[in-house]
C-alpha positions in Angstrom: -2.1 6.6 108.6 0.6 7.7 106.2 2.5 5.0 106.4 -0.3 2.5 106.4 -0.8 4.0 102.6 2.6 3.7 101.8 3.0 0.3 102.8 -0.5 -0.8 100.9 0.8 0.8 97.8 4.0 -1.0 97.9 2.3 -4.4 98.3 0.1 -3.9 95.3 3.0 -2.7 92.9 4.6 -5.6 94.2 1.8 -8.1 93.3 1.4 -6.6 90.1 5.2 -6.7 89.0 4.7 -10.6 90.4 1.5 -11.7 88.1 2.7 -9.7 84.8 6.2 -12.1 85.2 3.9 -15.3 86.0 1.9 -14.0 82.5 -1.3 -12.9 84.4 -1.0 -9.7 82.6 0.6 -9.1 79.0 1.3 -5.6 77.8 -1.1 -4.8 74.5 1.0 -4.3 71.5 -1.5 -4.2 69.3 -1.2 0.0 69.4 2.6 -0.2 69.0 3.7 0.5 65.3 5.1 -2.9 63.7 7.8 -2.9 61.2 6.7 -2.7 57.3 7.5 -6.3 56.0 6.3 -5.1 52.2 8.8 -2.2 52.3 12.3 -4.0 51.2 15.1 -2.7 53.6 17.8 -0.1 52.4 21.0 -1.7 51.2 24.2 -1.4 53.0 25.9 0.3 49.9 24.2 0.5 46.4 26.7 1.3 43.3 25.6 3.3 40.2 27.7 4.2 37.3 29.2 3.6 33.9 32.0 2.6 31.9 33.2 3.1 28.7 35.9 1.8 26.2 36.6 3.9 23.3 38.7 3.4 20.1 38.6 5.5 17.2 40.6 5.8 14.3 41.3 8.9 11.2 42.4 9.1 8.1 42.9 12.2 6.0 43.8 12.2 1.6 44.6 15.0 -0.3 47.2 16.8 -2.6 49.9 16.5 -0.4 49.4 12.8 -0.1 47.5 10.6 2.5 47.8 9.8 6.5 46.3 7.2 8.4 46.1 7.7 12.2 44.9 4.8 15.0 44.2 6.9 18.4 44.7 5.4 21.2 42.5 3.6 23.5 40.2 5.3 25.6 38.8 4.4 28.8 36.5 6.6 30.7 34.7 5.3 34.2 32.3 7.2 36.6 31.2 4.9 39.5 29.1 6.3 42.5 28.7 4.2 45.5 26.1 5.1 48.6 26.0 3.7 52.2 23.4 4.0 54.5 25.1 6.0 56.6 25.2 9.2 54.6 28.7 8.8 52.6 28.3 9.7 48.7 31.7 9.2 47.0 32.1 9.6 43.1 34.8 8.4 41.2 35.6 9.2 37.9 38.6 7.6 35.8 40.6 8.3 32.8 42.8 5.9 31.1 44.6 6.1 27.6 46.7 3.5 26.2 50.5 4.9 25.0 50.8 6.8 21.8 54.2 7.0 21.6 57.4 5.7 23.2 57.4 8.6 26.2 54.5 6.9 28.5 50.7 7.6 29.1 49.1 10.3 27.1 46.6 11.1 29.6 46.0 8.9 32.6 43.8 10.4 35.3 41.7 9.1 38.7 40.2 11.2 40.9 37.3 10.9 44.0 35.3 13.0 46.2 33.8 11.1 48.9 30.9 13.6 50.5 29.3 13.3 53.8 25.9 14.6 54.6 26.4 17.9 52.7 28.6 19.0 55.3 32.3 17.3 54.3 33.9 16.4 51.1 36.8 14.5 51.1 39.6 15.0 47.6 42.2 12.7 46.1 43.5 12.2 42.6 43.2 14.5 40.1 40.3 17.1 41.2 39.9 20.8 39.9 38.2 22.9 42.8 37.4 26.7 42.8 37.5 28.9 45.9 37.6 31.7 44.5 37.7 33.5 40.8 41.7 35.0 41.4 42.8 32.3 43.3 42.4 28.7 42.9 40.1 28.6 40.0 39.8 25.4 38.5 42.8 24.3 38.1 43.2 20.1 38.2 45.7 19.3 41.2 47.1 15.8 41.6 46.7 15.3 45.4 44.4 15.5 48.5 42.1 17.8 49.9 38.7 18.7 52.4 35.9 20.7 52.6 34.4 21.2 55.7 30.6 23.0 56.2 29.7 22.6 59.4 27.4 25.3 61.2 29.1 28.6 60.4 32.7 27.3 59.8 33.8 26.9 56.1 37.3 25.5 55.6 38.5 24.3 52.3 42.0 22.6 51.7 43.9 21.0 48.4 47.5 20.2 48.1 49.7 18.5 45.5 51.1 18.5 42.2 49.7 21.2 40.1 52.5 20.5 37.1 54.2 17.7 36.4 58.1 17.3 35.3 58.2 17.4 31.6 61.6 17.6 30.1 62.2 18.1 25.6 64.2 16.4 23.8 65.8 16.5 20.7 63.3 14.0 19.2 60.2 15.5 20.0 61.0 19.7 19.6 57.3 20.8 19.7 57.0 19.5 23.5 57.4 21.9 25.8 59.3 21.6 28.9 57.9 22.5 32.5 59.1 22.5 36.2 57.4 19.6 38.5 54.9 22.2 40.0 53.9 21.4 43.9 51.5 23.7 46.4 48.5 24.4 48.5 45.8 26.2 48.7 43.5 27.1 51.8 40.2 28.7 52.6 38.9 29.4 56.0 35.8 31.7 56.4 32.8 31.8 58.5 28.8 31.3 57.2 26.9 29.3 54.5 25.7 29.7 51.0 23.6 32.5 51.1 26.2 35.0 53.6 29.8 34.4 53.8 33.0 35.4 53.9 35.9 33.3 53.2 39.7 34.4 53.6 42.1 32.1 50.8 45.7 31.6 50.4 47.4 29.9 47.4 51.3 29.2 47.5 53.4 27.6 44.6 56.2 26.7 43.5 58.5 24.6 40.6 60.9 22.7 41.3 64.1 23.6 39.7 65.5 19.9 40.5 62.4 18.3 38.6 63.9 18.3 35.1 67.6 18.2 33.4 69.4 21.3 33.7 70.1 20.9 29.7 66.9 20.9 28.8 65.9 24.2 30.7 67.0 26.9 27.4 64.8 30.2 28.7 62.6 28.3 31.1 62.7 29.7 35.1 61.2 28.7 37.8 58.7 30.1 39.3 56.9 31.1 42.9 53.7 32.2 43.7 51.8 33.0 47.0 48.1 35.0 46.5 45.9 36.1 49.5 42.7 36.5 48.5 39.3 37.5 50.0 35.7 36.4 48.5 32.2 37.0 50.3 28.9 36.9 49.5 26.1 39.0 51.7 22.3 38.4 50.9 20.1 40.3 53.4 17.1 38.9 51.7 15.6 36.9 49.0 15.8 40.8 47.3 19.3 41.9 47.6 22.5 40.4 47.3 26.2 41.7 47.5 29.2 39.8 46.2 33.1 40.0 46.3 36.3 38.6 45.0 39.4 40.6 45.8 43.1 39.1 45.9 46.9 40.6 46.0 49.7 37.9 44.1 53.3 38.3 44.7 54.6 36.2 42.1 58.5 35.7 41.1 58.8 34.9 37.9 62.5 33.2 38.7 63.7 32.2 41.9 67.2 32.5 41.3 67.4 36.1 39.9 69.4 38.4 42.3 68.1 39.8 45.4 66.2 42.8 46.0 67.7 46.1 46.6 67.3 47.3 49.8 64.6 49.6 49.1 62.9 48.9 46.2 61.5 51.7 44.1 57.8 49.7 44.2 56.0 50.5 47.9 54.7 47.3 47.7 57.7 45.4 47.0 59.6 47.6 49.7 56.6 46.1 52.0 56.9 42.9 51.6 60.2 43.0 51.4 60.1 44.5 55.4 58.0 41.2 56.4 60.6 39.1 55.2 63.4 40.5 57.1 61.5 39.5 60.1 59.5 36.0 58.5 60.5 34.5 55.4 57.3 34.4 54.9 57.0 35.4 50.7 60.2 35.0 48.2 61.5 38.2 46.9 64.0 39.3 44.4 64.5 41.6 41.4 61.9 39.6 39.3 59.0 39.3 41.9 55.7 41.8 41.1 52.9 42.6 43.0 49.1 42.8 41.4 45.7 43.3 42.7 42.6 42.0 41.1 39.2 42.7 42.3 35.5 42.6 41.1 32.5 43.3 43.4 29.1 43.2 42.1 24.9 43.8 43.7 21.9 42.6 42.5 18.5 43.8 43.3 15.7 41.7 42.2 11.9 41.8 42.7 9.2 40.4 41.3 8.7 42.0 37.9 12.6 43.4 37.6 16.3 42.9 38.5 19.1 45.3 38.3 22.8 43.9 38.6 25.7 46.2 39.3 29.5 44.9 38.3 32.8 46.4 38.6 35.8 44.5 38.2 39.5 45.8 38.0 42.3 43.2 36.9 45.9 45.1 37.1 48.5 43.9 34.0 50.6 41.1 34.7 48.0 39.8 37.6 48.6 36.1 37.9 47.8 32.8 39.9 49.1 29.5 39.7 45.7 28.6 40.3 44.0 29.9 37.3 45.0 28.2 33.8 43.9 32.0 32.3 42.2 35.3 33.1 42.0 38.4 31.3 44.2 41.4 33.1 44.7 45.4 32.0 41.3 45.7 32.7 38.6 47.7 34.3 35.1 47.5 33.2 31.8 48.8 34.8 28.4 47.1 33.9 24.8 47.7 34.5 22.2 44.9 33.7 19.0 45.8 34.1 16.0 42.8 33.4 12.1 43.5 33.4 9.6 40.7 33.3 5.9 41.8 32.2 2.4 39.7 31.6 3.4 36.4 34.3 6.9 36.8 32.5 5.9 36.0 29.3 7.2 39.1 28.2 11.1 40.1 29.3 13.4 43.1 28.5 16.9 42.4 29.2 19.8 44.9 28.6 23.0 45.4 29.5 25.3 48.3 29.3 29.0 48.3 30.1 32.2 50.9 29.8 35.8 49.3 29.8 39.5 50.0 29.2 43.1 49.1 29.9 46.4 50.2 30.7 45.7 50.7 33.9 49.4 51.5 34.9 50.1 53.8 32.0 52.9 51.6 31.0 51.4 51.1 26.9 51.4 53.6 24.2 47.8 54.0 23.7 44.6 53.1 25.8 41.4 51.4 24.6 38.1 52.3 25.4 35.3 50.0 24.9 31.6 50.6 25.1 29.5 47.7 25.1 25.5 47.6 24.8 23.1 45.0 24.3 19.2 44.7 24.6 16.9 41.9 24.2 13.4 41.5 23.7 11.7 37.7 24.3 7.8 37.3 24.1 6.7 33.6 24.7 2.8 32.8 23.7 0.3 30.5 25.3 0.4 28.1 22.5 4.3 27.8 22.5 5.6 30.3 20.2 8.5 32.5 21.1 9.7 35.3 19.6 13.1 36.7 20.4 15.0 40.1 19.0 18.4 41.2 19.8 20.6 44.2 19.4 24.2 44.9 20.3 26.8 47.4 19.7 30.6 47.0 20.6 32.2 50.6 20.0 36.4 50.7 20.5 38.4 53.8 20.4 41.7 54.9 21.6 43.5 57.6 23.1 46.9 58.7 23.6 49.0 56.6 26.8 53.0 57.4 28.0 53.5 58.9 23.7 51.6 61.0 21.8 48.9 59.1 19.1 48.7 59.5 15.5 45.4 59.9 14.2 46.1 58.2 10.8 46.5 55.2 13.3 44.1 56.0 16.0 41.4 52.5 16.3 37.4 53.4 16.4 35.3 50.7 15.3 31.6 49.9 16.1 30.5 46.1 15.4 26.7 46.1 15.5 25.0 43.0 15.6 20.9 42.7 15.0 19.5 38.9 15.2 16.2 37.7 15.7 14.4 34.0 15.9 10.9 32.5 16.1 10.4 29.2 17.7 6.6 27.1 17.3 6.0 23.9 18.5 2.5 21.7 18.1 1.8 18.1 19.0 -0.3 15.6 17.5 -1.2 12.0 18.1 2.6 10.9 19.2 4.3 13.3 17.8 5.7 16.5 18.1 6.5 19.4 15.6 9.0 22.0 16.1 9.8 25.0 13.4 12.8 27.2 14.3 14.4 30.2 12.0 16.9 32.8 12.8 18.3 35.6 11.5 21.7 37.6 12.2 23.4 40.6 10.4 26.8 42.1 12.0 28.7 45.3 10.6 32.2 46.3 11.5 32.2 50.4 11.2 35.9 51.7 11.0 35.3 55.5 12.7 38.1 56.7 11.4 38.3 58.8 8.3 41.9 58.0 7.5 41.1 53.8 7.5 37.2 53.5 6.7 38.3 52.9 3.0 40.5 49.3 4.0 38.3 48.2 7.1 34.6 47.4 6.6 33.3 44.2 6.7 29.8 42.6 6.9 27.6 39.6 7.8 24.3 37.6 7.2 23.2 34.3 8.4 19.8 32.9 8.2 18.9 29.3 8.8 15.8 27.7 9.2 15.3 23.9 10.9 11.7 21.5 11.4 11.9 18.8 13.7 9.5 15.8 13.9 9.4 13.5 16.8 7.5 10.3 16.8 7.5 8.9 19.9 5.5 5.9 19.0 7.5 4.8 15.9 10.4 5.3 17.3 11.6 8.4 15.2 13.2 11.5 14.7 13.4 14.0 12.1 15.5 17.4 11.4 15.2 19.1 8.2 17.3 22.7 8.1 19.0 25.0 5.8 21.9 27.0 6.8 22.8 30.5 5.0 26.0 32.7 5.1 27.2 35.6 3.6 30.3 37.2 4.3 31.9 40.7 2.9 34.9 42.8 3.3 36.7 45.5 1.4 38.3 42.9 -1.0 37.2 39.2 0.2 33.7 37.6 -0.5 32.2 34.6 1.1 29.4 32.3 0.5 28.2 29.0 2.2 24.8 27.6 1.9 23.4 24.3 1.7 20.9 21.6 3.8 21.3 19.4 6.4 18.9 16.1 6.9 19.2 14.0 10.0 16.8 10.6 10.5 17.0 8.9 13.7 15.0 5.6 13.8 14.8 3.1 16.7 14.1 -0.9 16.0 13.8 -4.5 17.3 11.7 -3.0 20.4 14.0 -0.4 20.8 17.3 -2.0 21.4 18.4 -0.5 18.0 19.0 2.8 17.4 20.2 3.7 14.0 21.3 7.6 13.2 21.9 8.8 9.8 23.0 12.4 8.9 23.9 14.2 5.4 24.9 17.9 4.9 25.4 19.8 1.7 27.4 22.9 1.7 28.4 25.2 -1.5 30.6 27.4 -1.0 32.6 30.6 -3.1 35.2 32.7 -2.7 35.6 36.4 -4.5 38.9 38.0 -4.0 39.9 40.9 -6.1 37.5 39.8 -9.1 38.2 36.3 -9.2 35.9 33.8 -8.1 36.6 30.4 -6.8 33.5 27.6 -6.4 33.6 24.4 -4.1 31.7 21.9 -2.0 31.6 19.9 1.1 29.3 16.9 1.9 29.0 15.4 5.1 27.8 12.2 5.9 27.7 10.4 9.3 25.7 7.2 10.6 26.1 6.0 13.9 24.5 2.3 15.1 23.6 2.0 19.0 23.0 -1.2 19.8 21.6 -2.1 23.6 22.7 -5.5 23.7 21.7 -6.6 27.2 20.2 -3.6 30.0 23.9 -3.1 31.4 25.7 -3.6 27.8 25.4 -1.2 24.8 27.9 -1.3 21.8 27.7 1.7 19.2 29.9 2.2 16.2 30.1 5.5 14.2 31.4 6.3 11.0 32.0 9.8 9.1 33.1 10.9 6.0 34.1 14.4 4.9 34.7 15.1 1.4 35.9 18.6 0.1 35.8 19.7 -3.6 37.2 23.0 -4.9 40.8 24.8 -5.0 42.2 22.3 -2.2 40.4 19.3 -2.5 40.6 16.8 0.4 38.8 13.9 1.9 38.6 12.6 5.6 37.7 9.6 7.0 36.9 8.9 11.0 35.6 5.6 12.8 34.6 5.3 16.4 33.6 2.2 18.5 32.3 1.8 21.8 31.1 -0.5 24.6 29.8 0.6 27.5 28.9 -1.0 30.9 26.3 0.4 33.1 25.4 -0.7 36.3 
């Protein structure tokens, strides 16, 4: 009986397969989903982006005589392209023309090619930042990745970080440098909100970049930095943060070798790992500092609280940092509280700082900083805003014993405030702003509060109109400042008018600005009077949708005890696509 079935079922599937290939049966495809014909297809690649072309000129009269200068050509260029696939790759460009008979002033070209968010591809100039003591913006001529996918982070930039300049004779303000090369790299595990990231930097100049005669005092250098930076945020509530690093850097590779135990522990260290590993170069002018800064913030709905410590040893330095401040260690507490649907917000902040960390100065400054701010914002668009801040500075004795003739306390007190209203009408929109700031420097100190006091006032009130039907726009303000010292006196005040007006549908735009600023000068008794008047107009012309040509002019003119004039002229086209 069984198979009887089996065989039956067969036959029918088999007759069935037979009449839907003869067309006895078609398959419905009227419930199948059809392709939108109104919906134009996504392009391959689509390319976005502008050019400019820049050319400006300056010339400056006074006493002394007259200069005229032509700068050079500019040409700036940021071009993104998208495929279908996913890639999003930027370029930007920067190209001068030569201003003098030593080459390219500034010539620069740089891309990042990004893939889904999850790798980003370097070359050209690019300035990346893994961490704050490490590599830290600094613009490197080379290659790099970044690479984000599930819990693995890895970062990686390598190439030039100075070029070879050498002085000469005929140009003695230029300042010689080794050709700098080096790498930085970043592994760590997690994503934006909860990492931790492990970073080493290593540096180095080329001695053999430049001619020896044109060295004088100039060494070069080596640096390698290990550095740590993680971030922890348990919820949308809390969140931890931390940047810590150690650089060994040698300030001159061919200085003689270290001793064999070096009075510094951490030279003596280091100094251990290389007899197994070259791994870090050391010799009598190599030193080891420590940065760190570590910070938590707490935030809920109606308040935040940030923590911050930060402790920067003297001398700390990275080849991939163009500048941070060192001899430091400063605490901070920043509370915020938001009241009334955050219309109403308290923010203060209240830190403690000093130096000489090593006790290797004379003396050691203290610094206590404090600041609060008060910001109310209506339902009808007025905001009212009060600050006050206080920066106190005193010293005490370091490695020598301080006089007190010469001992520093100061307190700078800053109080400003501002009121902001806007209104609309029938196309067009009013704006009134004013401000007001006064600062005091206190001298503490009994023996110098005779010679060191100086104060400040600045008030200045602006309207703006905006009509966005006629095409125009309209800034009235007045500027005030007074400043006042033991022996000096100073005075500026005057108005500023700005009219911006758009014509021929639009395509024009035409900019006209005029300031008027008195100024005098009381020192000892006698007074000195001047003026300065501004004037500026700038024409921006759309000539096409992808072409615009402006041209701007300004003229500076300066009466009183030095009298001068300048002069500046700007022209640009610009292509947008």
């Amino acid at each position: 009986m069984k198979t009887s079935l089996l065989f039956l079922f067969l036959n029918l599937l088999s007759s069935g397969l037979t009449m839907a290939c003869n067309g006895l049966i078609r398959p419905d495809t009227t419930t199948l989903p059809q392709p939108d014909s109104t919906r134009p297809a996504q392009p391959a690649l689509t390319i976005t982006g502008d050019v400019n072309l820049t050319k400006s000129s300056y010339a400056m009269r006074g006493q002394e005589g007259s200069s005229v200068q032509h700068l050079p050509w500019y040409l700036t260029g940021s071009v993104i392209l998208a495929t279908r696939s996913g890639w999003v790759i930027p370029l930007q460009a920067v190209w001068s023309s030569p201003t003098s008979g030593y080459g390219q002033s500034y010539n620069s070209i740089g891309v990042s090619p990004r893939y889904k968010n999850w790798l980003t591809l370097h070359g050209g100039y690019r300035n990346l930042t893994f961490s704050s003591f490490t590599l830290a913006g600094h613009t490197v001529l080379g290659v790099g990745a970044e690479l984000n996918s599930g819990l693995l982070r890895v970062g990686l930039m390598a190439g030039q970080f100075n070029k070879a300049v050498s002085a000469t004779a005929a140009d003695p303000e230029r300042v010689a440098t080794f050709r700098r090369m080096g790498y930085c790299a970043r592994v760590g595990v997690g994503n934006d909100r909860t990492y931790l990231d492990v970073i080493l930097l290593n540096a180095a100049d080329d001695a053999r970049s430049i001619r020896p005669d044109t060295l004088n005092s100039l060494a070069p250098a080596h640096n390698v930095v290990l550095g740590l930076s993680g971030r922890i945020r348990t919820s949308r509530k809390l969140m931890v943060e931390l940047d810590a690093a150690g650089s060994a850097y040698t300030s001159d590779t061919r200085a003689e070798p270290l001793s064999a135990t070096p009075a510094d522990s951490r030279l003596h260290a280091i100094n251990s790992l290389n007899g197994v590993k070259k791994l870090i170069p050391v010799n009598a002018s190599t030193s080891i500092r420590t940065a760190v800064q570590a910070s938590l913030n707490y935030r809920l709905n109606w308040a935040d609280l940030r923590l911050r410590y930060q402790r920067v040893e003297p001398g700390y330095q990275s080849m991939g940092a163009y500048y941070m401040q060192t001899d430091i260690e400063r605490i901070t507490v920043a509370p915020t509280i938001r009241l009334f649907k955050n219309r109403l917000q308290f923010r203060s902040s209240v830190g403690w700082q000093h130096d000489n960390l090593t006790n290797q100065k004379r003396t050691r400054t203290n610094r206590l900083i404090g600041s609060v701010n008060v910001s109310y914002a209506t339902d009808k668009n007025l905001t009212l805003d009060l600050s006050i801040s206080t920066y106190g500075v005193t010293q005490r004795a370091g490695y020598r014993p301080l006089n007190d003739t010469t001992r520093v306390a100061q307190n700078n007190r800053t109080l400003s405030g501002s009121v902001f209203k806007s209104w609309t009408g029938q196309h067009q929109l009013h704006s009134l702003n004013g401000s007001a700031t006064y600062q005091e420097l206190q001298d503490l100190n009994p023996f110098t509060v005779d010679n060191n006091h100086s104060q400040n006032w600045n008030y200045s009130v602006s309207y703006t109109l905006q009509n966005t039907e006629a095409g125009l726009d309209l800034n009235l303000g007045y500027n005030y400042t007074h400043s006042r010292s033991t022996e000096l006196s100073l005075l500026f005040h005057g108005p500023t008018v700005s009219v911006q007006k758009k014509l021929f549908a639009n395509k024009l735009s035409v900019l006209l600005m005029v300031s008027y600023l008195k100024n005098s000068e009381t020192f000892t008794g006698e007074t000195q009077r001047g003026l300065t008047i501004n004037n500026t107009i700038t024409l921006d012309y759309q000539l096409t949708p992808v072409h615009r040509l402006s041209i701007g002019g300004a003229d500076n003119r300066n009466r009183g005890a030095q009298s001068y004039s300048q002069q500046q002229a700007t022209v640009q086209y610009t292509v947008s696509f």
